[in-house]
N, C-alpha and C positions, 0 to 999 in steps of 0.2 A: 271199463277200459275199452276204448272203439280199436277196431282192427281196420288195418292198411293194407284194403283187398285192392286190385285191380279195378274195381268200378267206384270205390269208392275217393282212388288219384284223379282216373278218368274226369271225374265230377269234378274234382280241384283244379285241374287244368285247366279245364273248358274255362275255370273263372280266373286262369289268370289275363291280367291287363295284355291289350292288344298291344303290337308290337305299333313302333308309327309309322303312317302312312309312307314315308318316306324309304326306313326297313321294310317295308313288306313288298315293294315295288323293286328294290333293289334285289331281296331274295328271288323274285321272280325269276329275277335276268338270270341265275344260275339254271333254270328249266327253259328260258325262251333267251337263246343268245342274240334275237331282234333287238336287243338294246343298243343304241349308238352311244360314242363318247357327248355328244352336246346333251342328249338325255341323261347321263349320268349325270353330269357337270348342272345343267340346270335342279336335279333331284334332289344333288348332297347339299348345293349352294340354299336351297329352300329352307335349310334348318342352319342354322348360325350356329348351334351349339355342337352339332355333329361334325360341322366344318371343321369348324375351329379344332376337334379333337383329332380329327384325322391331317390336320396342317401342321401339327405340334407332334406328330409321327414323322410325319413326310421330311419336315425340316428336324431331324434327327440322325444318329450314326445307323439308324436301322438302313440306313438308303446309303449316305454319306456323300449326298450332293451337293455340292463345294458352296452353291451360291443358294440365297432364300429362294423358297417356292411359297409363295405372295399368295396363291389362290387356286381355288380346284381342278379346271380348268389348264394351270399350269401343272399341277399336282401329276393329274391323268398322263398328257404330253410328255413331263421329266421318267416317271414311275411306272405306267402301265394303267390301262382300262383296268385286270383283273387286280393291279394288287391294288388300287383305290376303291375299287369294291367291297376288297375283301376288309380293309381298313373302315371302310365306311361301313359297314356290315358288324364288325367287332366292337365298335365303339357305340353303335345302337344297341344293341344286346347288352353290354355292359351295362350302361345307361339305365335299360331296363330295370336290374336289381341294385337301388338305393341303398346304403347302410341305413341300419338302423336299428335300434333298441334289440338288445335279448338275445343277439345272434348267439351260437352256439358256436362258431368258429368267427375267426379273423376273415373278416370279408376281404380287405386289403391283400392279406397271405394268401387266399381263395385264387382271385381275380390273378394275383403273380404266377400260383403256379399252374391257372386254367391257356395264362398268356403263353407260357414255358413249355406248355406241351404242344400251344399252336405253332410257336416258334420251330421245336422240335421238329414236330411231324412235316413244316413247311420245308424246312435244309432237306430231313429225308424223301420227301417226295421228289425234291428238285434233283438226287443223287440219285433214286434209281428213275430218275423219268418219268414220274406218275405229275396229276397236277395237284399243284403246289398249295392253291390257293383254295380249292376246294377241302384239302388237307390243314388247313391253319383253320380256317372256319368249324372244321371238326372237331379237331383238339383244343380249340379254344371252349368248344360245348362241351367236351367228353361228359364232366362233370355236374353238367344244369342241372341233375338231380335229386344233388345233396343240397344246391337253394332250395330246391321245393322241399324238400323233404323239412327242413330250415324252418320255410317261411310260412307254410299251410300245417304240417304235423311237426309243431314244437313237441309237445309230448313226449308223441313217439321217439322221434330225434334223442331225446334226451334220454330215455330208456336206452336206444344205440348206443349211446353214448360209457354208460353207467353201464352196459354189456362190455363195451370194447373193454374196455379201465381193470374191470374184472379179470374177466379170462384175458386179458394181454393177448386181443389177438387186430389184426384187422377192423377197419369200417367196414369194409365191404361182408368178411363176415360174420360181423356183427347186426350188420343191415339183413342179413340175410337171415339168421338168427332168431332174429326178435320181427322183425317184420314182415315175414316168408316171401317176401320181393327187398330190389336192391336199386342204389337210385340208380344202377344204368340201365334200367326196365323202367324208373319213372325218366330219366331224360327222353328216353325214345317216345314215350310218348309226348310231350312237350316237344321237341321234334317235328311228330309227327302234326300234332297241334297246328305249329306255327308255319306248316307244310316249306319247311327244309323238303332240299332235294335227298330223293329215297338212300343214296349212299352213303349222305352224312347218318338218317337218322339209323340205320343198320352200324356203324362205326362206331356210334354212341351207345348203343346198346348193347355192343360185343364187343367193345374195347378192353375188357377184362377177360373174354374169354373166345380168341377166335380163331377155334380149331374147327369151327363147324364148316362152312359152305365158303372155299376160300374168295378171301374179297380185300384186294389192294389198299384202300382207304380207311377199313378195320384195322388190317395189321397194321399199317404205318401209326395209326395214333394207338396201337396196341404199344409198338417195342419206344414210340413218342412220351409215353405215358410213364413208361419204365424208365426213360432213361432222362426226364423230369424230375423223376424222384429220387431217381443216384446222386446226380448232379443239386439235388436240393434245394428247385426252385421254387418257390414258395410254398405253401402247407397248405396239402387237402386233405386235412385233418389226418391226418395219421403219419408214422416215420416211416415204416418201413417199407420197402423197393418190393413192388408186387413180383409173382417170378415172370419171368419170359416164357412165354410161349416158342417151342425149340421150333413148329410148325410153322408160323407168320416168321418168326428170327430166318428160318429155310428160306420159306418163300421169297424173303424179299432180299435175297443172296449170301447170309448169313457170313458176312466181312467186316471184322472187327477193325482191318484199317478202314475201312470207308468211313465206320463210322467212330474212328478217332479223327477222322479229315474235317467231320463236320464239327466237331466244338469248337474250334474257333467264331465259325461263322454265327453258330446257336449264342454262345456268350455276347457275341456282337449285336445280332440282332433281336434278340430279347431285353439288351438295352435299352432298348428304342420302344420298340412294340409296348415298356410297360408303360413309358408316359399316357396312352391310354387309359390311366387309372391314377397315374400319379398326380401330385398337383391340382387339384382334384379334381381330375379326368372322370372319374365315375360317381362323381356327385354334384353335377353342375344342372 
């Protein structure tokens, strides 16, 4: 039975597929804001399939802009530089992981509630002020762990699996368990891999646990993540609502009407965001 150390994810990662040219030029722009709109616009236009997923966003209730938006270019203009980024950004990453044969959860349920917590964490960021879009790119990754864990250690995975079912407890402590790491320690690395900007790959890897060294973009997809799982937007493999952290719920002013204010907007714009996936958005 192999064991799922640290250097031996490290290895797995290195091998996973390069993100595309296209993604990885985009992610840039989040560490060098030299990017102009015709740059974007020329970037996203160069892939026809990335276009087209983020134009079937753009023309949806996620926005709710009255008349089509025809092409990117208009897209950026109607929408915004960052959230066409952030769109264009979400829909290569998706893209990235194909269904396929064996899975061990519903990739479909996966992708809905990786969408649900970007959705999430993007309302709360825009409520206390923090940015928005770096936060939906977050929450949309919290997760990337359990693909790898998935799609390089079937096995093991399946041993988590056949733990949780048992003891009736958690994936996470179950992952922890049987594998003495957890996938938000292999996200971070992936992450860090695919050189995400340092606050995403920190948010992903202490989205479960972030009482340590306080940090805005942790919490937000920390109580994002929780209140994904109340609200019961898609399945990341397991039922039950991790607890809140009372410290990040503090920090980020701990007001239950603010954030009864936000379901409205959360159920609206995660309408939208999942065509990303639907239709099939994430297997084109």
């Amino acid at each position: 039975m192999s064991e799922v150390t640290v250097e031996r994810v490290l290895r797995e990662v290195r091998q996973l597929p390069s993100l595309s040219v296209v993604v990885v030029e985009i992610l840039d722009s989040f560490q060098n804001e030299a990017m102009q709109i015709p740059e974007l616009v020329r970037k996203i236009s160069r892939d026809q399939a990335l276009a087209a997923r983020v134009l079937r966003v753009a023309n949806s209730a996620f926005y709710g802009f009255p008349s089509r938006i025809g092409s990117i270019s208009e897209a950026v203009v109607v929408l915004g530089f960052h959230a066409v980024r952030s769109l264009a950004l979400a829909a290569g990453i998706i893209h990235q992981f194909l269904p396929g044969n064996g899975r061990a959860f519903d990739l479909l349920a996966f992708w809905q509630h990786a969408i649900g917590v970007g959705v999430c964490a993007r309302v709360v960021a825009n409520c206390r002020g923090l940015p928005s879009e770096e936060a939906f790119t977050a929450g949309l990754l919290h997760d990337i762990g359990r693909l790898v864990l998935d799609t390089y250690f079937r096995d093991e995975f399946q041993r988590v699996l056949e733990y949780r079912d048992a003891h009736d407890c958690t994936l996470l402590a179950a992952e922890k368990e049987v594998l003495g790491l957890d996938h938000a320690a292999i996200g971070y690395e992936v992450a860090h891999q695919w050189k995400f900007p340092q606050a995403i790959q920190v948010a992903i890897r202490d989205h479960h646990s972030p009482d340590g060294v306080p940090a805005p973009p942790t919490d937000v997809i920390h109580l994002a993540n929780v209140l994904a799982h109340a609200l019961e937007i898609g399945n990341a493999g397991y039922d039950r609502v991790p607890p809140l952290s009372p410290a990040a719920w503090e920090r980020l002013g701990g007001n239950w009407e603010m954030l009864e204010s936000c379901l409205p907007e959360i159920e609206r714009l995660n309408a939208g965001v999942n065509l990303l996936v639907a239709e099939g958005g994430a297997q084109e």
